[in-house]
C-alpha positions as CSV (number, residue, x, y, z in Angstrom):
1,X,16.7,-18.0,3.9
2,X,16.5,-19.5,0.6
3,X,13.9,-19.0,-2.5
4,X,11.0,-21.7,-1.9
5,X,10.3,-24.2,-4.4
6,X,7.3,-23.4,-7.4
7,X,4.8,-25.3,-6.0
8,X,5.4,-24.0,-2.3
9,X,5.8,-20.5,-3.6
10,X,2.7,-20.4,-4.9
11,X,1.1,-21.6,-2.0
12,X,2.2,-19.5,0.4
13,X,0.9,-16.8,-2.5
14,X,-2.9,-17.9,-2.4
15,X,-2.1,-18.1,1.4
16,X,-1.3,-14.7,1.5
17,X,-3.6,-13.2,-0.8
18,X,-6.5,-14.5,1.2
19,X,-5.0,-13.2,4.0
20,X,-3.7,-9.3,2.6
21,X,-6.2,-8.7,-0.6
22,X,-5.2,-5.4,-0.3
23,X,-1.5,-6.2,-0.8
24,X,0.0,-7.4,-3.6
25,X,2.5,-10.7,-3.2
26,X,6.1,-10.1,-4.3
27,X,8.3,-13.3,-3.3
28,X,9.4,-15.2,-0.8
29,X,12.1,-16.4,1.3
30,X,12.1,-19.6,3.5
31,X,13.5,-21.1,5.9
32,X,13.5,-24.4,8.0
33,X,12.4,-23.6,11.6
34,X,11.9,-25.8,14.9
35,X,8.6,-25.2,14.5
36,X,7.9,-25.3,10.7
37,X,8.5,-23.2,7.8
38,X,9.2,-19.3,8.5
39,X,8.8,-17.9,5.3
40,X,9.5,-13.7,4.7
41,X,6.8,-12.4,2.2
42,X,7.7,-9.4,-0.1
43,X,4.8,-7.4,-0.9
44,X,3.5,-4.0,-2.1
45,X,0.2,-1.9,-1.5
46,X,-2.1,-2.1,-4.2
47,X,-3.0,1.9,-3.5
48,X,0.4,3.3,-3.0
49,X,3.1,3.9,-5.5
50,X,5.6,1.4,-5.3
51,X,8.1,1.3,-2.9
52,X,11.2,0.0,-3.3
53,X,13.0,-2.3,-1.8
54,X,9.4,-4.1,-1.0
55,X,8.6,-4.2,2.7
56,X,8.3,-7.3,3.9
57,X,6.5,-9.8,6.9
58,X,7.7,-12.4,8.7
59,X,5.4,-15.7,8.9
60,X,4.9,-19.2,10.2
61,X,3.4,-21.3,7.1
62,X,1.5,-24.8,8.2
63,X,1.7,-26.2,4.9
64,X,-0.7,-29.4,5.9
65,X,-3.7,-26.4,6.1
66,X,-1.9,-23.2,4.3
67,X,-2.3,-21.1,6.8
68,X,0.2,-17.9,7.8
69,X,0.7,-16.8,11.0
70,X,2.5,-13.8,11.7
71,X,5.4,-13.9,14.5
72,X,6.0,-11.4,17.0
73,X,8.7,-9.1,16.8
74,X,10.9,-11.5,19.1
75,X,10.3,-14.2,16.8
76,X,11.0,-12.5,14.0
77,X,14.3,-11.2,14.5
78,X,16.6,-14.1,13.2
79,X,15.2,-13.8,9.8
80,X,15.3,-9.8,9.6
81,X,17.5,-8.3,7.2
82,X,19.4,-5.8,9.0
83,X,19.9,-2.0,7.3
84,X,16.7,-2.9,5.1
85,X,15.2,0.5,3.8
């Protein structure tokens, strides 16, 4: 996964805020996927103290209508990092 370009990154951050306004957006990581962009979004709670390293979830973004959609756990995998705590 690599860092996504300015203008992408800060789509997929409106993208996300709208979707998580309880969360607050971190980074990013993307990747080119069969179907799409799979893109891992760093983030932290806006109530808890912060954690560190940031958690992160694993999406699909469709970047003709800015929309995330979170892929299952089987999906996921190939873009987890492994021995992240």
């Amino acid at each position: 996964m690599t860092n996504a370009p300015p203008e992408l990154g800060r789509r997929i951050e409106e993208s996300y805020s709208k979707l998580e306004p309880r969360r607050v957006f971190q980074g990013c990581k993307i990747a080119e996927a069969e179907k799409g962009i799979v893109v891992r979004i760093y983030s932290q709670s806006r109530e808890k103290p912060v954690v560190m390293p940031p958690p992160y979830r694993i999406f699909r973004f469709d970047s003709l209508t800015g929309a995330l959609t979170a892929l299952t756990a089987e999906e996921a995998t190939p873009y987890t990092i492994q021995n992240y705590k």
